[in-house]
Backbone bond lengths (Angstrom), bond angles and torsions (degrees), N, CA, C in turn:
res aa  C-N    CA-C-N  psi(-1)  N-CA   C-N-CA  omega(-1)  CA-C   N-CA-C  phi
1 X - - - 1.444 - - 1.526 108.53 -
2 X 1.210 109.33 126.06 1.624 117.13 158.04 1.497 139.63 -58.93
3 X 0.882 110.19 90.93 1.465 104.78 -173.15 1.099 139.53 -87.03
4 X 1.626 108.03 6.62 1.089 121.52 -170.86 1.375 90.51 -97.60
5 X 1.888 132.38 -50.34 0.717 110.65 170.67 1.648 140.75 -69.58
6 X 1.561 101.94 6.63 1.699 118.58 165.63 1.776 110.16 -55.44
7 X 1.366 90.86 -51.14 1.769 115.04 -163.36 1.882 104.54 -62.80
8 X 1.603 110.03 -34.22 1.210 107.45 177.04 1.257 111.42 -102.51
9 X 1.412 109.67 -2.06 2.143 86.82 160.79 1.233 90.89 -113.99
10 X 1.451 141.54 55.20 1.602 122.88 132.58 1.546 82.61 -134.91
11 X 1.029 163.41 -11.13 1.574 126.74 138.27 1.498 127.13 -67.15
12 X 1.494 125.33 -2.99 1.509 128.67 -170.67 1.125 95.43 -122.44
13 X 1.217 128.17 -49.75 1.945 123.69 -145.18 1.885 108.60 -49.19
14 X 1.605 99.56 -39.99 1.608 89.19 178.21 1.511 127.97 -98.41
15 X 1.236 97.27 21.93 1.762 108.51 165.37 1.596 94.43 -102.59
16 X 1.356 147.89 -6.57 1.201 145.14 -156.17 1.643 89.04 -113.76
17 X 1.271 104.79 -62.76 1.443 107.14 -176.14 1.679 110.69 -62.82
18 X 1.337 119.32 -5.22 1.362 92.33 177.96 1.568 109.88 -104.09
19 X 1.730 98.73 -19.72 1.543 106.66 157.27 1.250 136.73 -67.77
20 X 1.278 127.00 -12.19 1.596 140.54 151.08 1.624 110.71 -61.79
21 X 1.302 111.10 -57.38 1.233 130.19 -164.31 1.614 98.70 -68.10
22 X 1.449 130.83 -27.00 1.668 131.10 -179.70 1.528 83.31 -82.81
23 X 1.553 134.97 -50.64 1.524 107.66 -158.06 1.167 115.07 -114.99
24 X 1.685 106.96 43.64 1.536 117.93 157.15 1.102 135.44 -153.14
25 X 2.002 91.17 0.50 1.667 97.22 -176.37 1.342 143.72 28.90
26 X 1.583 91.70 51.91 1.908 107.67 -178.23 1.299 74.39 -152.80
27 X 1.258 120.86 132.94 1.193 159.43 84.64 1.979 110.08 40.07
28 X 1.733 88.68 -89.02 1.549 110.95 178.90 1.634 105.90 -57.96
29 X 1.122 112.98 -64.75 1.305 111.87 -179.81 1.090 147.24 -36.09
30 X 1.922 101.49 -49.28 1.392 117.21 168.80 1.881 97.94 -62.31
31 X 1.313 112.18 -50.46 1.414 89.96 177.06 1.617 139.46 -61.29
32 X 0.624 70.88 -22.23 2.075 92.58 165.87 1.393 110.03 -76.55
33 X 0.965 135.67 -53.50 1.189 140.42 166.31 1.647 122.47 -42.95
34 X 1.610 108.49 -54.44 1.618 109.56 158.13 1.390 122.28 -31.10
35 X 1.811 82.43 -67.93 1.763 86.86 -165.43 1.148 86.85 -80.22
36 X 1.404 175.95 -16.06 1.214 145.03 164.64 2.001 99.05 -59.32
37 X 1.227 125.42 -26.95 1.546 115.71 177.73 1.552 114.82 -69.55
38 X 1.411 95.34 -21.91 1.688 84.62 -159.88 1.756 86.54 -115.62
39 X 1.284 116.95 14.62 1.745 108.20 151.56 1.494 112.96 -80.39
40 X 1.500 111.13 -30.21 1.185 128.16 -179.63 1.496 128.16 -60.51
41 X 1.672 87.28 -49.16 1.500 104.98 166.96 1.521 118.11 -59.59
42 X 1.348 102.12 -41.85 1.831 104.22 -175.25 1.470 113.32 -76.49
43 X 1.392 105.24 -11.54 1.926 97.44 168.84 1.448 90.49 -85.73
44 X 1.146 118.40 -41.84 1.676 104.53 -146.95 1.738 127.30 -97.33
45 X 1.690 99.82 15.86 1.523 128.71 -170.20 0.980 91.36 -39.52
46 X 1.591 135.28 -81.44 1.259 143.68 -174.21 1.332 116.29 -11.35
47 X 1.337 109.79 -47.90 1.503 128.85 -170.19 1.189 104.07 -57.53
48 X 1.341 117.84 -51.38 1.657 116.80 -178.13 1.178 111.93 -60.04
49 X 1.984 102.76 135.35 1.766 98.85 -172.83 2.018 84.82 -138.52
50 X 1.181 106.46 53.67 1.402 112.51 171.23 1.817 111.73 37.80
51 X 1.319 135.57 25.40 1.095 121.12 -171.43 1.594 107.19 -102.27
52 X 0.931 112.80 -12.98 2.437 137.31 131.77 1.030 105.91 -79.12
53 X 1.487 99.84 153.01 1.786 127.09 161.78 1.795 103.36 -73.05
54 X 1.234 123.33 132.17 1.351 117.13 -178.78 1.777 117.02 -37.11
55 X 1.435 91.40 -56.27 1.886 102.00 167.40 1.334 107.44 -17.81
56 X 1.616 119.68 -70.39 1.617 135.30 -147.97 1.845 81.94 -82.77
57 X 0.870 115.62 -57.38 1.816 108.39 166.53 1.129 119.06 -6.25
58 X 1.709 105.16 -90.89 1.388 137.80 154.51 1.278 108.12 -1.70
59 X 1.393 95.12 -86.88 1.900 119.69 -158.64 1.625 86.42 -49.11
60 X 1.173 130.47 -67.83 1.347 150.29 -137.48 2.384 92.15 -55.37
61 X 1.021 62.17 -56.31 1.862 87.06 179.49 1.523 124.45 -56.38
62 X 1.772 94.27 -36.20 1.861 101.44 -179.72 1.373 99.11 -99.49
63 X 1.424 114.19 -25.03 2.141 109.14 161.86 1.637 117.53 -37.27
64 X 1.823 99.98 -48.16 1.646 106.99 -167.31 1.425 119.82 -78.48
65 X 1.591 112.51 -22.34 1.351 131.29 147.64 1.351 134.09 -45.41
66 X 1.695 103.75 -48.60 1.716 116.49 178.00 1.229 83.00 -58.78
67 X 1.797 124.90 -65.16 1.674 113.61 -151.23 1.444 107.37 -92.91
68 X 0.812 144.65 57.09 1.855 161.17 80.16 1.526 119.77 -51.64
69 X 0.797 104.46 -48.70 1.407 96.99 168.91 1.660 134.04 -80.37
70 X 1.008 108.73 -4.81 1.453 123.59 172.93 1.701 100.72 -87.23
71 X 1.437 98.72 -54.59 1.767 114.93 176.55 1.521 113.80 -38.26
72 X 1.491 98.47 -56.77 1.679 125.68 -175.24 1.693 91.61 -57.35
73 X 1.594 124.31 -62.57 1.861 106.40 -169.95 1.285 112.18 -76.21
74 X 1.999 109.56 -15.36 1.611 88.62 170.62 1.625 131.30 -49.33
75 X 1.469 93.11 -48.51 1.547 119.90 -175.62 1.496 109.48 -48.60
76 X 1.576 113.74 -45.82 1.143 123.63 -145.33 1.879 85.19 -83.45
77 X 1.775 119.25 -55.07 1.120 103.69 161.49 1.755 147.10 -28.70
78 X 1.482 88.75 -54.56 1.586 108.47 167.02 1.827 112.08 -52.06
79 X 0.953 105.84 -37.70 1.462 100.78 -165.17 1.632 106.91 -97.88
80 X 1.371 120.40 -21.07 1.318 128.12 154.17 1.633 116.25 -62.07
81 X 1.380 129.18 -49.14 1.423 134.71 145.47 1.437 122.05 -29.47
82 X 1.008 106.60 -45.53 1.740 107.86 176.57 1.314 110.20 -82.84
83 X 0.814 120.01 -51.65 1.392 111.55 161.23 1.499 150.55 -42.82
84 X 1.236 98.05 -42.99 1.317 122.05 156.15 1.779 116.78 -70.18
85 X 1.107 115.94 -38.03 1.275 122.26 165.12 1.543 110.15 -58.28
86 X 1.514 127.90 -66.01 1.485 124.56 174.98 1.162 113.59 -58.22
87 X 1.518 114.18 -38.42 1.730 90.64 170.97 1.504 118.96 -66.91
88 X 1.291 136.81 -56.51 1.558 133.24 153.19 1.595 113.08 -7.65
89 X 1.379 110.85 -61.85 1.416 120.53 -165.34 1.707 98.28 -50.53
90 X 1.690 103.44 -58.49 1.226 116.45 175.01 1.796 119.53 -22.19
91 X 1.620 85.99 -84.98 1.626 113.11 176.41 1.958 101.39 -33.31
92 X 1.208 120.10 -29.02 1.748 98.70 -152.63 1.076 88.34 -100.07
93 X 1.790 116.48 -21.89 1.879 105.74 -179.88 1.236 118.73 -82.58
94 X 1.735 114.75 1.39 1.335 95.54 147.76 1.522 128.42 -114.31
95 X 1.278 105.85 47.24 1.385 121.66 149.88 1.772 124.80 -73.92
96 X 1.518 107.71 -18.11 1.354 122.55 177.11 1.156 136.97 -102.87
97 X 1.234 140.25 158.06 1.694 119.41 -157.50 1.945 85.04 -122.73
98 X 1.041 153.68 163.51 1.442 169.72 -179.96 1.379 117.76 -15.02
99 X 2.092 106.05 -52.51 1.097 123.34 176.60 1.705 116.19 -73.87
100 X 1.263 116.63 -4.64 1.336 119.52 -162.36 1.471 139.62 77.53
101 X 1.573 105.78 21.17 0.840 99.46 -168.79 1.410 108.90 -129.71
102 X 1.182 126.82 158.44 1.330 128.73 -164.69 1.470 136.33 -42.48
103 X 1.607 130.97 117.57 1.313 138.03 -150.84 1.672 119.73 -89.85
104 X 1.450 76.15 -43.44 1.940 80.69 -176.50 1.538 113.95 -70.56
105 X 1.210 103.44 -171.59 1.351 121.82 -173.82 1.600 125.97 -79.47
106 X 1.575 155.13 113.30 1.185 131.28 -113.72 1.990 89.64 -116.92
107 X 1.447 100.36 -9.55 1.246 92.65 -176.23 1.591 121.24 -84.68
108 X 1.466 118.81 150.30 1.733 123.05 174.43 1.485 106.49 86.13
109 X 1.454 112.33 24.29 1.675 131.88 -167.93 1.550 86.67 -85.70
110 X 1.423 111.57 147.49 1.952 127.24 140.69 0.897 92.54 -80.70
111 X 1.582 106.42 130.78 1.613 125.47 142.04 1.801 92.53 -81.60
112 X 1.250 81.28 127.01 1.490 84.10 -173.59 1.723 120.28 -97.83
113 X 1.301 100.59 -22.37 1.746 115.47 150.05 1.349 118.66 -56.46
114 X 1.290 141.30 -1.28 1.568 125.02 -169.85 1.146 89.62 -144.25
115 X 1.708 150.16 -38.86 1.270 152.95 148.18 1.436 124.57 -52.05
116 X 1.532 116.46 54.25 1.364 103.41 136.15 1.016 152.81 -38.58
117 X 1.581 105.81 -54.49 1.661 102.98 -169.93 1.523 105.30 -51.89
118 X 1.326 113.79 -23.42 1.457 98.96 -165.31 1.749 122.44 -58.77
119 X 0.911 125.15 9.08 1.427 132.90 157.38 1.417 119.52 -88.30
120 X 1.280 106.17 -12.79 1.833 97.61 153.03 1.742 126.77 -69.55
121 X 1.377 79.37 -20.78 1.915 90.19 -170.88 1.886 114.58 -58.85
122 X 0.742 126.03 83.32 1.415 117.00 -172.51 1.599 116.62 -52.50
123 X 0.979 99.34 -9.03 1.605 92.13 169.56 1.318 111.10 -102.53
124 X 1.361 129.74 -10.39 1.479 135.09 142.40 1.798 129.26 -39.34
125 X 1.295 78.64 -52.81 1.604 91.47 169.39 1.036 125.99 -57.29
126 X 1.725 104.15 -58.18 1.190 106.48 -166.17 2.143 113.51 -71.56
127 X 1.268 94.43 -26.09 1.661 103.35 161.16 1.387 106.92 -45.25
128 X 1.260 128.10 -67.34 1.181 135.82 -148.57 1.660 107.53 -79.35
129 X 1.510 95.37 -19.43 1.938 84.89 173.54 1.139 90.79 -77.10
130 X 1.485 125.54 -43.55 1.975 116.90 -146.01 2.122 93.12 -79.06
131 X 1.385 101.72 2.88 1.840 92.78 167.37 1.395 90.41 -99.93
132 X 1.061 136.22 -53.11 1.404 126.81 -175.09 1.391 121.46 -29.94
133 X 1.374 99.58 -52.19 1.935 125.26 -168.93 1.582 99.81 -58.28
134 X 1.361 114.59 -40.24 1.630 124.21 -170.14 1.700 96.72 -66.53
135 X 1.587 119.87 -30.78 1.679 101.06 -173.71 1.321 114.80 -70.99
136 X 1.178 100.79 169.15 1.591 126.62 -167.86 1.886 90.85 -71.68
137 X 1.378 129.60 142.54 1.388 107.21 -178.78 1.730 111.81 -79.27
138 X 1.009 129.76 -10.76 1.429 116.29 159.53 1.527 113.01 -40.25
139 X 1.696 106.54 -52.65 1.296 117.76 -155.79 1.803 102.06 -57.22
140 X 1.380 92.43 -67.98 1.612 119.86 176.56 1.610 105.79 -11.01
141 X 1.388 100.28 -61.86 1.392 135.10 -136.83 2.479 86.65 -87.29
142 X 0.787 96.62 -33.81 1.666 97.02 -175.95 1.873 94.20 -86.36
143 X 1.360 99.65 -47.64 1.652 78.06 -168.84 1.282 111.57 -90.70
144 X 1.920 131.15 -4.35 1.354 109.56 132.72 1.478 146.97 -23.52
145 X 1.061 97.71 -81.92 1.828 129.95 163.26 1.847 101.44 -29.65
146 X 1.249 102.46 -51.63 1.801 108.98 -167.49 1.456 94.49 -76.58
147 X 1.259 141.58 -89.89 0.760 144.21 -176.43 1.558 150.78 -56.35
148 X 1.583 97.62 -30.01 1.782 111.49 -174.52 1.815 95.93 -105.17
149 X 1.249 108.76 -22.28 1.873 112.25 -170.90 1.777 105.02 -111.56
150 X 1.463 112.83 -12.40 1.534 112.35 -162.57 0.975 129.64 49.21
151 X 1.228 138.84 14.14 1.312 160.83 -146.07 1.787 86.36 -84.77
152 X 1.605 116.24 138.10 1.954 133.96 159.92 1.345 79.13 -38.63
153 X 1.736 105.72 144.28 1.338 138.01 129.42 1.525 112.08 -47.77
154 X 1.581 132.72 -30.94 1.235 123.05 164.60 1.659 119.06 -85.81
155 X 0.924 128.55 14.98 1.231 128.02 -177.37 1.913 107.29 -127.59
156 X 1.231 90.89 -24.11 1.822 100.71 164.00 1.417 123.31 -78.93
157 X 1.692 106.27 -11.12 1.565 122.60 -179.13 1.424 98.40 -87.77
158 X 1.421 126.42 -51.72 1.032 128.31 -175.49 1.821 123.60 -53.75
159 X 1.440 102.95 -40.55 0.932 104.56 -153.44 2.145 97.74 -99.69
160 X 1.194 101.84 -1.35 1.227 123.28 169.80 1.427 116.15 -86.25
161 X 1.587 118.98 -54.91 1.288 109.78 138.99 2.112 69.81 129.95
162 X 1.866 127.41 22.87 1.790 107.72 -164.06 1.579 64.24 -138.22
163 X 1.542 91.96 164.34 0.871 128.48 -175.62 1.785 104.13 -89.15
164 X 1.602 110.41 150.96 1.485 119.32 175.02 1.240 131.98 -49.85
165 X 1.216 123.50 -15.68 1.585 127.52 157.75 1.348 111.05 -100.09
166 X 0.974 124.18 -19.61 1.869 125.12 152.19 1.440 124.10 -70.66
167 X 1.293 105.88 -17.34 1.636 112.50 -173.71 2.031 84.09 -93.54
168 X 1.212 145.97 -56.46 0.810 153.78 -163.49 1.169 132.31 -44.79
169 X 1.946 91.63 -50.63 1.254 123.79 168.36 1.553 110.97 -65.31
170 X 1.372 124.04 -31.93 1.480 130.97 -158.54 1.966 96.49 -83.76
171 X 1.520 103.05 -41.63 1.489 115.44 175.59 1.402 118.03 -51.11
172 X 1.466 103.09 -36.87 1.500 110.80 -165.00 1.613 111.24 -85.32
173 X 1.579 99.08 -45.89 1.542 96.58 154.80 1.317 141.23 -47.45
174 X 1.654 106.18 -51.56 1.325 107.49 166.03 1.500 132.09 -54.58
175 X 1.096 104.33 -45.72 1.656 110.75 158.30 1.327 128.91 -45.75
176 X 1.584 117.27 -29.16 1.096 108.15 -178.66 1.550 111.07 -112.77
177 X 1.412 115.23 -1.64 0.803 103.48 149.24 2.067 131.55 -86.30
178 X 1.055 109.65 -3.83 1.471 128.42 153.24 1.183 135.91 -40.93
179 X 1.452 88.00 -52.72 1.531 110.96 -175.37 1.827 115.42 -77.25
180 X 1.594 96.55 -40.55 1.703 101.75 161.32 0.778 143.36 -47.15
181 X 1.288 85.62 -50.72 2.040 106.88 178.31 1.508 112.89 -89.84
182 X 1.045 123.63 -1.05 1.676 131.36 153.66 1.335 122.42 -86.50
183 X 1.699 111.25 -20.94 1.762 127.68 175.44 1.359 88.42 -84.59
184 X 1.044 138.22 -50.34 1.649 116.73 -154.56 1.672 94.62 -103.40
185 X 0.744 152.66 -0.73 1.779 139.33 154.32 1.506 108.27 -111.76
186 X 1.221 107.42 6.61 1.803 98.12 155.43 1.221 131.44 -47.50
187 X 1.029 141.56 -34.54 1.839 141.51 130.04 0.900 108.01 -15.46
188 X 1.763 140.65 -31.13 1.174 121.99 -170.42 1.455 112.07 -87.13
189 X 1.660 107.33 -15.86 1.796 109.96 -172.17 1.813 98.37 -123.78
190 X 1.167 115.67 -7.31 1.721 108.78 -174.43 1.338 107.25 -114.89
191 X 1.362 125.82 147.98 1.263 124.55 -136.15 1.735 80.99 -173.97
């Protein structure tokens, strides 16, 4: 048994844990993160050649951890996003029959040009956020910007980070997927 490294996780562990715990605000994590530092530490003792205070060691070690782990849910986000995006993509292409042209059923539709008022309807609304909530946040995030902020189609590319026939494509989806998910829980706001 190491005891040296005994001596620095009961003089360090709760300056570590409260520094995990400020830059991740979980609880679990910051603790995971320790002992993921001081698993680290116990392979990598050797490594230490005293030219740091163990502390700055430490710290130095559960820093590269915090940013792995941020890295690790980016990814995990990103790849949940894509996914959710191809399945969407999926779902709206079969809204179409070969020729491209529209599949479903045409009746109990908003014309959405002559129905204004329908944004007084609060149960309209509130439909239309809980379809919103279902997009992918790319999606969300373009037909926000387009529509609720007016914000250029070139300045929504930018700040989206896709290009103008990708931003287009993302619009067109979202819309139609909008329009679905407002046709089939329309019962919940039409009356």
């Amino acid at each position: 048994m190491d005891h040296q490294l005994i001596d620095w996780f009961e003089a360090y562990s709760d300056d570590l844990y409260g520094w995990a715990y400020y830059k991740t605000s979980s609880k679990e994590v910051a603790e995971d993160l320790v002992q993921d530092t001081f698993l680290s530490v116990a392979k990598a003792k050797k490594g230490f050649n005293n030219q740091s205070s163990a502390k700055t060691w430490l710290f130095s070690i559960l820093n590269n951890k915090i940013v792995d782990h941020y890295r690790g849910r980016a990814k995990k986000q990103r790849i949940a996003e894509e996914i959710k995006e191809k399945e969407m993509s999926e779902t709206i292409g079969s809204f179409f029959v070969s020729d491209g042209s529209w599949s479903g059923p045409q009746t109990g539709r908003v014309d959405w040009h002559r129905d204004h008022e329908i944004w007084d309807n609060p149960e309209f609304v509130q439909t239309m956020n809980s379809c919103m909530a279902d997009l992918p946040d790319h999606w969300r995030s373009a037909i926000s910007f387009k529509y609720l902020f007016n914000k250029k189609s070139k300045e929504i590319c930018q700040e989206l980070g896709v290009t103008q026939s990708n931003y287009w494509q993302i619009i067109h989806r979202a819309k139609l997927f909008l329009r679905d998910c407002l046709n089939r829980l329309q019962g919940n706001w039409r009356r």
